[in-house]
C-alpha positions as CSV (number, residue, x, y, z in Angstrom):
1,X,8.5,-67.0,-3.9
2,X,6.8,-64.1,-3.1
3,X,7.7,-60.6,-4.1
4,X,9.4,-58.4,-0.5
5,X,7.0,-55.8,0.7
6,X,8.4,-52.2,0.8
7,X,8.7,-51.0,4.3
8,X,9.1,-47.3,3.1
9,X,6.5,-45.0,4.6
10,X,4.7,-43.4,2.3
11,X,6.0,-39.9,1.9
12,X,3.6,-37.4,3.0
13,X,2.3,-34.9,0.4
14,X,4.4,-31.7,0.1
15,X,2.5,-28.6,1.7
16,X,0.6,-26.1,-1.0
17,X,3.0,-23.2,-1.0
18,X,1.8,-19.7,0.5
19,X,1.6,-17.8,-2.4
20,X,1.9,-13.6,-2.2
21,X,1.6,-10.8,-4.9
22,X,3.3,-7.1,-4.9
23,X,1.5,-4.5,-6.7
24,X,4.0,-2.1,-7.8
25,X,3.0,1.1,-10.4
26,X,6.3,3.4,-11.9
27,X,5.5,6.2,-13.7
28,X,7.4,9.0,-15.9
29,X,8.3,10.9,-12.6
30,X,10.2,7.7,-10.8
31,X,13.8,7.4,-11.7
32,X,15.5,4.2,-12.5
33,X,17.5,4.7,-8.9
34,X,15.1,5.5,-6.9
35,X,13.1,2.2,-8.7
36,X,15.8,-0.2,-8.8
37,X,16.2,0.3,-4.8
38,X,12.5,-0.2,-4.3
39,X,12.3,-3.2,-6.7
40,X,15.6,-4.3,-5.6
41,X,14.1,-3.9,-1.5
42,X,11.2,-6.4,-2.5
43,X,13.6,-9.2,-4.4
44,X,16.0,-8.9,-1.0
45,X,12.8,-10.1,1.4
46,X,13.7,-12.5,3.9
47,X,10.5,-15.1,3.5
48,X,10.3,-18.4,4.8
49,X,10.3,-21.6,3.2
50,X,7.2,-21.8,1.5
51,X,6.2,-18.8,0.7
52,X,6.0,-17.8,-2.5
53,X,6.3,-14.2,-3.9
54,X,5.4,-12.4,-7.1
55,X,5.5,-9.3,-8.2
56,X,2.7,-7.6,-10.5
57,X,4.7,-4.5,-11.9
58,X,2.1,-1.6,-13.9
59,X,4.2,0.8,-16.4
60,X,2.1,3.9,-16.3
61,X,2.8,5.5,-20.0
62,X,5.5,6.3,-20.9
63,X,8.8,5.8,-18.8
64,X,12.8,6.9,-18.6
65,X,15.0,4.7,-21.0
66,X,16.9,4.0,-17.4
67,X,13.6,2.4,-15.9
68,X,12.8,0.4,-19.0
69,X,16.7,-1.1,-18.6
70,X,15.8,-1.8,-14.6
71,X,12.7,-3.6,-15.8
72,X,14.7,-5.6,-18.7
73,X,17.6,-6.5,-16.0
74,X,14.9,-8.2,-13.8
75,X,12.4,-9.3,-16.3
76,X,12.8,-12.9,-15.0
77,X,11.6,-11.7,-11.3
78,X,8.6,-9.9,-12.4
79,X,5.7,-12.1,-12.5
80,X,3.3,-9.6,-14.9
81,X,4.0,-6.7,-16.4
82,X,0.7,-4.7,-17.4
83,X,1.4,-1.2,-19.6
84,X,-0.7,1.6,-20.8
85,X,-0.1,3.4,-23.5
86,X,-0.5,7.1,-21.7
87,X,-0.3,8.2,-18.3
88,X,-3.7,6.7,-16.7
89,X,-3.1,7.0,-12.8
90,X,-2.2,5.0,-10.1
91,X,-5.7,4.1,-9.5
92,X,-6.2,2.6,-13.2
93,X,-2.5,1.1,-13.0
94,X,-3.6,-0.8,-9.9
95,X,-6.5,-1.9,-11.0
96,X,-5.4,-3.2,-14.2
97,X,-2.8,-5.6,-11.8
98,X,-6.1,-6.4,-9.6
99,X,-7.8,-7.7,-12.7
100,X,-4.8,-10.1,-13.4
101,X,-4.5,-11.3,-10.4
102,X,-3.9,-15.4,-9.8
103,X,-4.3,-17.4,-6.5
104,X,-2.2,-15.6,-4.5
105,X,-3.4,-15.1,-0.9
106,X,-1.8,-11.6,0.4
107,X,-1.3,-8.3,-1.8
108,X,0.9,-6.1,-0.5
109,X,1.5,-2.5,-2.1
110,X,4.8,-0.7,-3.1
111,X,5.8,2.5,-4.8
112,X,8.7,3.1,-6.7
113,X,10.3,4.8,-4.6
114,X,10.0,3.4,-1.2
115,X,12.0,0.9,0.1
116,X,11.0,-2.0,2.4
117,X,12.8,-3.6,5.3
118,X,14.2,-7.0,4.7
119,X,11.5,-8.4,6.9
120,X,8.7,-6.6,6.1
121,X,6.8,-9.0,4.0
122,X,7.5,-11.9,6.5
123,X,6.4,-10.0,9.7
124,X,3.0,-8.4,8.1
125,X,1.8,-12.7,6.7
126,X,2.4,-13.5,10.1
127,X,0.3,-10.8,11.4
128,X,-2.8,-11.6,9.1
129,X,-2.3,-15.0,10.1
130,X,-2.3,-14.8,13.6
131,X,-5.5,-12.3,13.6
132,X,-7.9,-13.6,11.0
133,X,-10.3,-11.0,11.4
134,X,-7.8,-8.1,10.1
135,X,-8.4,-7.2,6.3
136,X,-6.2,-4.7,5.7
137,X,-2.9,-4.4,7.6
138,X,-0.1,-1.2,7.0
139,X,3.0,-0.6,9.3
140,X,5.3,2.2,10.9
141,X,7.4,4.2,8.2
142,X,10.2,6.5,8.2
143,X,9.9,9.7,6.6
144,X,12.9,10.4,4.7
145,X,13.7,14.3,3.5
146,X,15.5,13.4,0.2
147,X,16.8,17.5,0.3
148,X,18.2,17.5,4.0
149,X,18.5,13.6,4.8
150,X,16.0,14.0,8.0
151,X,14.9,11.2,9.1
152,X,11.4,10.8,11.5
153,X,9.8,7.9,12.0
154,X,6.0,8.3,11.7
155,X,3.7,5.8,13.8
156,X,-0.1,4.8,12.9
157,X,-2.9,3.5,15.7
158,X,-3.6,-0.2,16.3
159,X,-6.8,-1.9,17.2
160,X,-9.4,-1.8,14.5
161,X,-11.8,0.1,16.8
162,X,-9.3,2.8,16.6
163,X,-9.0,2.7,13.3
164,X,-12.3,3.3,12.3
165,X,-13.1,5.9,15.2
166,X,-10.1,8.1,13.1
167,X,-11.0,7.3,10.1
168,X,-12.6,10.5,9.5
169,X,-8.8,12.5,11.0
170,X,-6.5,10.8,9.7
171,X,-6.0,7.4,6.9
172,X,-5.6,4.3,9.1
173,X,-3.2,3.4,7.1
174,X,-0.1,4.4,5.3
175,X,-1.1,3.0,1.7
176,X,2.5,1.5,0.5
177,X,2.8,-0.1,3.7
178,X,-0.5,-1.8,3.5
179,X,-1.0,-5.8,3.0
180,X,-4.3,-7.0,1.4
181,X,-5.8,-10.2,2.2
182,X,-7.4,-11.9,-0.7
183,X,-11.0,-11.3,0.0
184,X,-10.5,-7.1,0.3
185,X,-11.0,-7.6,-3.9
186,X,-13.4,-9.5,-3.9
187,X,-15.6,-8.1,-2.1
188,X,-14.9,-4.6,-2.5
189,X,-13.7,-4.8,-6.0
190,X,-11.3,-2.4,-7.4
191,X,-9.9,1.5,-6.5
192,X,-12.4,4.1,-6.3
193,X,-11.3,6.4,-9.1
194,X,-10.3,9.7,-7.2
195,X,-7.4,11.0,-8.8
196,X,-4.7,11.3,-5.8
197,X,-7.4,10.1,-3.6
198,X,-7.9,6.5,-4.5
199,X,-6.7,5.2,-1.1
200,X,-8.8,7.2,1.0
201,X,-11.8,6.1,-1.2
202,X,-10.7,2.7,-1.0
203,X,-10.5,3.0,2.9
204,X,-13.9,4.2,3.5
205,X,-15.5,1.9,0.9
206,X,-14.1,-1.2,3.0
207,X,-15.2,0.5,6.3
208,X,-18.6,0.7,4.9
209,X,-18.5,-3.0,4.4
210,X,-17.4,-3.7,7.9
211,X,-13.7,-4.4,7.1
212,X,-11.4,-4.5,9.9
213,X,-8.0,-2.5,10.1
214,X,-4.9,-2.8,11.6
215,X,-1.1,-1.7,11.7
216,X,2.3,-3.4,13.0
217,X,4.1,-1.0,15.3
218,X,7.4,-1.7,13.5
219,X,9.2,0.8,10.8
220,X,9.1,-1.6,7.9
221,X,9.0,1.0,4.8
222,X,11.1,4.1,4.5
223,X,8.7,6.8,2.7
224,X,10.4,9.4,0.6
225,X,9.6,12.9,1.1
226,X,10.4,14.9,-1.8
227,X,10.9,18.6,-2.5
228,X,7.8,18.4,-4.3
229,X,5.9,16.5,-1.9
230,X,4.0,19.9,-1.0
231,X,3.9,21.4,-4.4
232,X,1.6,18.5,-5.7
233,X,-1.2,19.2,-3.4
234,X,-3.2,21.1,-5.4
235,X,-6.2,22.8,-5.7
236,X,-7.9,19.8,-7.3
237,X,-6.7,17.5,-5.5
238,X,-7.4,19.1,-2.4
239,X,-10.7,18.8,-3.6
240,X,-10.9,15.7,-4.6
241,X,-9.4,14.6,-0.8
242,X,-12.8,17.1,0.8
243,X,-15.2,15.0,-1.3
244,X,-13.8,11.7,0.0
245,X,-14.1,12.2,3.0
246,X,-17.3,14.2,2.6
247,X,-19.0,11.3,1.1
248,X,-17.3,8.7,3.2
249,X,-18.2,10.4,6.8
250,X,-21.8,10.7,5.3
251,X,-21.7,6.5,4.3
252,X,-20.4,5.3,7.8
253,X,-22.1,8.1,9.9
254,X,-24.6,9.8,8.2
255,X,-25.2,13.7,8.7
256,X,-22.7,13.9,11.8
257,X,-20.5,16.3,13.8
258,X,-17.3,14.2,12.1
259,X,-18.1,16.7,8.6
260,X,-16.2,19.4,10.1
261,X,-12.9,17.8,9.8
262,X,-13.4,17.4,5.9
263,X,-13.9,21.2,6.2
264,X,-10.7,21.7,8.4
265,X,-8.8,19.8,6.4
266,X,-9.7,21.5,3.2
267,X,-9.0,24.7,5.1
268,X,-5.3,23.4,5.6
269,X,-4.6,22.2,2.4
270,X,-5.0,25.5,0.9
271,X,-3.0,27.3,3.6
272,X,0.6,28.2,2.9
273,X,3.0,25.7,2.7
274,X,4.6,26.0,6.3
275,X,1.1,25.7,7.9
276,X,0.1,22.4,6.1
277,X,3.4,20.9,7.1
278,X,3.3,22.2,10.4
279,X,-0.4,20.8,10.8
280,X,0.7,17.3,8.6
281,X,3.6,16.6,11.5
282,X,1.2,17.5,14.8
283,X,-1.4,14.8,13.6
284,X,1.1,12.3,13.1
285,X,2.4,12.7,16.3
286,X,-1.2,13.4,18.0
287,X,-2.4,10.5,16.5
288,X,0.6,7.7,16.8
């Protein structure tokens, strides 16, 4: 007698899943409510089946007793957890995560203490998808005052031509918005290291390479504004911010009329504190 033949098709082989990574730094001055809303924002994110995130978290030195019990409580979500001993900067703490990196195919930045719309994740992969040729993509935010409670919602140019015409005015990006693909790593390789300037660095050293820009008109990250938001600009790194652009200008246009912004903007960072902000609000709304 011979043996029955199945008549079961055979299954088809379950998709490779879309794998994502967060880069998220905390450091001595973020407090464990401010971080458990941001870290909390990023476990809340409405992805679709398939998708696959995890979260690269980089302890700057040393941190509040009240962080360390945030990062215990959701030890089980956090995919790697990289310290230093001291305070090394955001630009080391990224790049320490960079260098641990897996297979994941998106990174998307986050500070600690930002918080991210539900669908923020979700709507930026389907961006990249949908234009390959876009490297680095960043979204609308709302500024929030934590003194007064204000709220304004900040916009950022699309088109990468755009992008790269402004470079020199204004970053095309707002950096914990922004969503890497894969490749930005590779072939730019880690943060410049420019103390409180690392992104612009990073932006002009991937608009040398011919890197393409581009931003979701859609407030997806709230943006805290502290009381000392203005304080922190300092002298050096209001220096550090002239050279970066200095040397970037001089890298995608050579010796060019676009130098006197670096000028201009060093100008405004020393002014008193009601003229930067004043200036700070005009190009955001010149420019959106």
């Amino acid at each position: 007698m011979n043996a029955a033949i199945s008549s079961d098709p055979t299954p088809e082989p379950m998709a490779a899943p879309l794998r994502v990574g967060v880069l998220m730094s905390v450091y001595a001055h973020d407090t464990a409510a401010d971080f458990e809303r941001a870290l909390g924002s990023m476990l809340r994110q409405q992805l679709r089946p398939g998708v696959e995130m995890r979260i690269y978290l980089g302890v700057d030195g040393p941190i509040a007793q009240g962080v360390e019990q945030v990062i215990a409580q959701h030890q089980s979500h956090l995919h790697r957890v990289v310290r230093s001993i001291k305070n090394v900067g955001l630009a080391v703490t990224l790049n320490a995560l960079i260098a641990t990196r897996q297979d994941e195919s998106f990174y998307f930045r986050m500070d600690a203490d930002d918080v991210s719309q539900p669908q923020r994740l979700q709507t930026q992969i389907d961006h990249m998808q949908a234009h390959p040729s876009v490297d680095i993509l960043g979204t609308d935010i709302v500024e929030i005052d934590t003194v007064s409670g204000e709220r304004r919602e900040v916009s950022f140019l699309d088109r990468p031509e755009h992008l790269r015409r402004f470079i020199c005015f204004r970053p095309p990006v707002a950096h914990p918005t922004v969503c890497f693909r894969r490749s930005v790593f590779d072939r730019a390789g880690p943060y410049p290291l420019k103390h409180g300037n690392e992104d612009i660095a990073m932006w002009f050293r991937c608009a040398a390479l011919g890197m393409r820009f581009d931003n979701v008109h859609q407030p997806l990250l709230e943006f805290s504004v502290s009381s000392t938001f203005w304080r922190r600009r300092s002298w050096s790194k209001a220096w550090g911010e002239f050279t970066s652009y200095w040397r970037g200008i001089l890298q995608l246009w050579g010796v060019h009329w676009r130098l006197v912004f670096p000028v201009i903007r060093l100008l405004i960072r020393l002014s008193p504190t009601p003229v930067s902000r004043f200036v700070y609000r005009w190009r955001a709304s010149a420019l959106s």
